[in-house]
Structures are given as structure tokens and as C-alpha cells.
N, C-alpha and C positions, 0 to 999 in steps of 0.2 A: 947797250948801256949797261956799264957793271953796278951794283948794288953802291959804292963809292963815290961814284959817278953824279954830282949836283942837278939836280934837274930844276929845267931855268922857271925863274917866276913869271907864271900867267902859261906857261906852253900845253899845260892841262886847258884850259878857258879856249884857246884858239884852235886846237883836235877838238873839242865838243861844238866848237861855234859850226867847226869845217862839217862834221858828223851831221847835224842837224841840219846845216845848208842843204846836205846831199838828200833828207831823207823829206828836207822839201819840195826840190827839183823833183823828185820821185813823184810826189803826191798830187803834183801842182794840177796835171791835168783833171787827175779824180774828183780832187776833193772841189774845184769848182763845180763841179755838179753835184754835189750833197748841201743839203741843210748845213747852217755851222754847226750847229749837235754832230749830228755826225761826224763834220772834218773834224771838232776836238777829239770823241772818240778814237777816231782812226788815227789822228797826232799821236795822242798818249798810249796806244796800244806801239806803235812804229818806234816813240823813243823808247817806249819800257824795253822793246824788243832789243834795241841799244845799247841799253844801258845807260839810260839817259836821264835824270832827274829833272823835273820841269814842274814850277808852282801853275796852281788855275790859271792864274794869272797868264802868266806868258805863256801858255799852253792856247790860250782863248787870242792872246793878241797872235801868234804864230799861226791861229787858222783862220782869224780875220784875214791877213798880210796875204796868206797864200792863195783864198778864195779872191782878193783884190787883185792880186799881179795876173799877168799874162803866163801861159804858159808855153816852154818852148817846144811843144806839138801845134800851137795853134798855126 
């Protein structure tokens, strides 16, 4: 993409949604066996690692979600 080049609206939001997905899938099996303290910790250290900006908020619902779902090692 040249500097000229429009970059479409929302396509930043969908690379971060896709980013995050992945670095759930990552987690999924660990963070089920941690305290939630913990999985937020290790959330927010994995997106900082990212580059990834994320309030308490969705920081705490995204390691609720994850310590909830299944993971696909089980």
C-alpha cells in the first residue's frame, strides 16, 4: 500500500479484532487454569506485547470469555 493509497474504514478494527482472536486461542488452554487475576494479567501483558490497546473493562470481559469457552486442546 503506497502512502496515497485510502485505507478503508473500519479495516484497522478487523486486523485488531483478528490479533486478539489469535492471542486468545493461544491462551485459552492456560488461562483456564489461572485465577481471573491472573488471566487479566497475562491478557494485558500478551496484548501490550501486541500492541494492543484494551480498557479494564474489556480486558476483564475477554478473560472471563476465555476462562468460559472450551479450549481446542481439550
Amino acid at each position: 500500500m503506497t502512502q496515497d493509497e485510502p485505507i478503508m474504514e473500519g479495516s484497522g478494527e478487523a486486523g485488531r479484532d483478528a490479533k486478539i482472536a489469535g492471542i486468545v486461542e493461544q491462551m485459552r488452554a492456560d488461562m483456564q487454569l489461572l485465577p481471573l487475576e491472573d488471566s487479566e494479567r497475562v491478557l494485558r501483558q500478551r496484548l501490550g506485547d501486541a500492541g494492543i490497546e484494551a480498557s479494564d473493562e474489556e480486558i476483564s470481559r475477554i478473560a472471563r470469555d476465555v476462562q468460559a469457552g472450551p479450549s481446542v486442546v481439550d
